[in-house]
N, C-alpha and C positions, 0 to 999 in steps of 0.2 A: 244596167251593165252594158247597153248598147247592144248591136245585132250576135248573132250565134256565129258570125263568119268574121265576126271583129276581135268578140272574145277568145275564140281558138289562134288568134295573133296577138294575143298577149301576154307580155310575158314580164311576170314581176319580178322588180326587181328591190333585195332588201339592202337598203344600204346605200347614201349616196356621198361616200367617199370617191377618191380617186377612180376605183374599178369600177363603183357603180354606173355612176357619169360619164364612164370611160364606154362601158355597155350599153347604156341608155344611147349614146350618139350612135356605135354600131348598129344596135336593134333595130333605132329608126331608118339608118340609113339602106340595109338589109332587108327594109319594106314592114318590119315586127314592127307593135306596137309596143316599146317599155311602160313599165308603171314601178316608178321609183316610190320606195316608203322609207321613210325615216325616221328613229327614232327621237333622234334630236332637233333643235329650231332651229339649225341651220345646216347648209351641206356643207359636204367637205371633210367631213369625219376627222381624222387628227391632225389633220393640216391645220384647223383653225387653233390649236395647241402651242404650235412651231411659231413662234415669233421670230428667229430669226431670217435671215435668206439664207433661202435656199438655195445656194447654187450648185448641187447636182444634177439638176434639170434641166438639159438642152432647149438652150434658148431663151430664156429664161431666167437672166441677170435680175442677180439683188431684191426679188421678188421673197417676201417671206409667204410660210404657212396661209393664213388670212389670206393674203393678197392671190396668192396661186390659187385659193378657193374660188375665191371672188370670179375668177378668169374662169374657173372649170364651170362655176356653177351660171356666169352669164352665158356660157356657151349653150350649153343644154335648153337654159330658158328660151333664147332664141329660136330653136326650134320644137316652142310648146309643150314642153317635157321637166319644168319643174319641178321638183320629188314633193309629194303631200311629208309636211314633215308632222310632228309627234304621230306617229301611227306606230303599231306597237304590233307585231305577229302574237297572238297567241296560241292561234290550231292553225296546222299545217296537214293537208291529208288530201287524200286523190277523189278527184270527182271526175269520173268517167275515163277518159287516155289524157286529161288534165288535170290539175288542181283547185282545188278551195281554202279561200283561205281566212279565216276570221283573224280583222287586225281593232285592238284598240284604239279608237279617236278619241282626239275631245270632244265629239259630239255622242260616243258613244262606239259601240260594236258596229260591226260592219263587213261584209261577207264580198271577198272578190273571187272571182273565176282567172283562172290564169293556162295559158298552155305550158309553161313552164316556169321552174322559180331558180332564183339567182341568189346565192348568199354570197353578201359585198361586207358583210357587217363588219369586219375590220377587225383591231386591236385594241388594248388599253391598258396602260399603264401600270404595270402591277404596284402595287397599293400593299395597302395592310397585310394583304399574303404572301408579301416581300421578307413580312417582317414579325412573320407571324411564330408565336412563341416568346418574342419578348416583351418583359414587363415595363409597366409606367409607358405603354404605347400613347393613351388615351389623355394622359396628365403632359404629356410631351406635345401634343398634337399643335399647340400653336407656333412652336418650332420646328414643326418639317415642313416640307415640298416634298410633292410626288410626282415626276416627271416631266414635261416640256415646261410646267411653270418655271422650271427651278434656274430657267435660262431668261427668265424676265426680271428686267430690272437690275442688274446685276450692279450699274454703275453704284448703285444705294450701298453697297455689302464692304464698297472697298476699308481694307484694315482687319474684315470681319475672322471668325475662327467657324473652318465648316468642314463637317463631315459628309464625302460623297459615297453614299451605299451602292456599288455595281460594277463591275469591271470588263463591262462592254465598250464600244464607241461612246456613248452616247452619258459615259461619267467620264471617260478621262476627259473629252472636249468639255463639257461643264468644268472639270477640274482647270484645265489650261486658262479659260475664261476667269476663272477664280482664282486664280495665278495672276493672270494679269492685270486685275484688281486689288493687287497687294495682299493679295486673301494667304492665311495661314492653311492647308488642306489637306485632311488626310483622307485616302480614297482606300477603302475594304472593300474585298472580295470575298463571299463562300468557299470560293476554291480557284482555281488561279483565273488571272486575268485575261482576257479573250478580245482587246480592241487590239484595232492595227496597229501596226511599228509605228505610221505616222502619227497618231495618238499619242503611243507609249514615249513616243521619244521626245513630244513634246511635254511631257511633265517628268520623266526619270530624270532624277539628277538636280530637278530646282532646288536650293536650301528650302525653300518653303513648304516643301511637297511632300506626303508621305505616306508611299504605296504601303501597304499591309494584307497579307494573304498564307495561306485562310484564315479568315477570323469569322468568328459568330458575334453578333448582340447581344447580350444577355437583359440589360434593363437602363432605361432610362430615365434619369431623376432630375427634373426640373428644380434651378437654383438660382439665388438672387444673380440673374444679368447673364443665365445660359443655361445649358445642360450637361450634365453628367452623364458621359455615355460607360457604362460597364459591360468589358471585353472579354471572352474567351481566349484571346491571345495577349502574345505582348504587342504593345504595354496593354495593362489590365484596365484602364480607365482615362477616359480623355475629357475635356472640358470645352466645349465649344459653343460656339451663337447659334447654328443653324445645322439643319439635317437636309440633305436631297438623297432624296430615294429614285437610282434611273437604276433600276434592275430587273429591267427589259420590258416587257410586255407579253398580256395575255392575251387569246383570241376571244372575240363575242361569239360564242357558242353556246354557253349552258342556255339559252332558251329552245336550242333543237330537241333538248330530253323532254322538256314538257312539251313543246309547240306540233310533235309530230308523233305521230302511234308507233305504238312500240317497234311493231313488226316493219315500220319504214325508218327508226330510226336503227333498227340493231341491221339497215343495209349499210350504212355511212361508216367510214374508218375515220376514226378518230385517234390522235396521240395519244401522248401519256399527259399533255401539256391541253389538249382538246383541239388542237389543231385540224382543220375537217382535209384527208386524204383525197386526192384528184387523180385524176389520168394526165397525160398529159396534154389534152383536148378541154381540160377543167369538170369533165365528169364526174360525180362522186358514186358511189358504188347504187344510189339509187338514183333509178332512171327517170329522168325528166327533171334531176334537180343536180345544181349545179354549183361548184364556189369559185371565188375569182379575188385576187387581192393577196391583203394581209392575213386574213382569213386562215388561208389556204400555203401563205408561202413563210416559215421561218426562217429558212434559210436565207432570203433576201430580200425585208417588206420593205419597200420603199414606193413612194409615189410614180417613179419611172414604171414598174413592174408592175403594180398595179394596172397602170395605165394600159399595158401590153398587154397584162390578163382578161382585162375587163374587156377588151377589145376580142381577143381568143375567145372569149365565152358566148360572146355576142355568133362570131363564125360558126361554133362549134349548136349551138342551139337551132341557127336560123338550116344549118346541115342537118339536123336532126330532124329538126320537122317536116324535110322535105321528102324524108324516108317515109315506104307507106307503114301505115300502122298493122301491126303483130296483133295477130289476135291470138289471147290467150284461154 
């Protein structure tokens, strides 16, 4: 693990998304040593999902998901800080005024020392528990999409009949897209619709478009050349080619109830949704561990924000450390 004055400068970090790579550059630059883990084979966490461009990103023209990866993740490389990717946290717990941490590899188990840890793990896609309760999920499955795919490939669909599950940003602009493509579209919500004016007012009102709220799923029945969707509302039943499921995203969390003792994890505030509570220094209620990202922000995950965070946590950590140590 290297010297005893090397390892008390290091600071792990989970997750090499946007925040994480964003904190891996402050760390180093800060004089800390990061050590990015990854669950995935590649960085960039939901970026590599976003095919299209991105332009919210200052400076940053026309660059999609992938590509902005590629840039964040050549940067970090450049200064010797590549994220080990498939590692896997499974115990989190204090070892001495730092950490220990057992991560899964492919080569096997593996035990690092950390002075502090960073959770960047990010979001995903909510899935099946979007959609959970209704029947014929499983017999349906070769015609749904579940999130950023559902913006691949589009031009393939024109003519098509599609259902969009979510009334976020992130369905009505997939619907407008499917608009534009000549697409038939009817877009449902659980309860009302929540994307901006700009969104909304790009699909209110097309003959082709058709908002619906609240409606529930109830079951879906796969039939010669589409599916049969049965509604809770009106109308009771529609007929369409395709499903996209963009209704929202959840945080990576459930590995902190297992990865951390109990007595460290019942310090961390968690939502109702698992979202991990911060200060706004990126704190979490147990000391020496920290979140930064999508993780940590519902209210506004995006690659900008992360980047900010992950940069906050990096200050906020290398401040910490330089406090003397409480002896308890």
């Amino acid at each position: 693990m290297g010297s005893a004055g090397a390892v008390a400068q290091q600071i792990v970090i989970l997750g090499a998304g946007p925040a994480g790579l964003s904190a891996a550059l402050w760390l180093h630059k800060l004089g800390l040593q990061p050590l990015l883990l990854e669950t995935a084979t590649r960085a960039g966490g939901m970026l590599n999902e976003n095919l299209l461009p991105n332009d919210w990103v200052l400076g940053q023209m026309g660059l999609t998901g992938p590509q902005l990866a590629d840039r964040f993740g050549e940067h970090v490389a450049s200064l010797a800080l590549a994220p080990r990717l498939r590692c896997t946290p499974s115990r989190i717990s204090r070892s001495g005024r730092g950490w220990r941490l057992s991560v899964q590899t492919a080569g096997g188990e593996e035990a690092i020392d950390a002075a502090a840890v960073l959770v960047a793990t990010g979001t995903r896609p909510r899935a099946q528990d979007a959609l959970g309760g209704v029947e014929g999920l499983a017999e349906a499955a070769p015609r749904i999409v579940y999130g950023p795919p559902a913006f691949a490939d589009l031009d393939g669909l024109r003519g098509q009949r599609v259902l969009v599950v979510g009334g976020g940003d992130n369905a009505l602009e997939n619907a407008r897209f499917l608009l534009d493509q000549g697409c038939e579209v009817w877009v449902v919500a659980r309860s009302r619709f929540r994307a901006q004016r700009a969104m909304m007012d790009a699909v209110v009102g097309q003959p082709r478009a058709h908002l619906l709220s609240p409606v529930h799923l109830r079951a879906l029945q796969p039939v010669a050349g589409g599916l049969r969707v049965l509604l809770d509302g009106a109308p009771h039943e529609l007929l369409v080619d395709r499903m996209h499921v963009l209704a929202g995203y959840a945080p990576n969390t459930d590995f902190l109830r297992s990865a951390l003792p109990p007595e460290l994890f019942a310090q961390l505030s968690l939502d109702g949704e698992g979202y991990v509570g911060v200060d706004a220094a990126t704190r979490t209620g147990c000391p020496g561990l920290y979140a930064a990202g999508d993780v940590c922000n519902p209210l506004f995950p995006s690659v900008v924000s992360a980047i900010a965070q992950g940069a906050l946590a990096a200050k906020t950590i290398e401040l910490d450390l330089r406090q003397p140590p409480v002896d308890t």
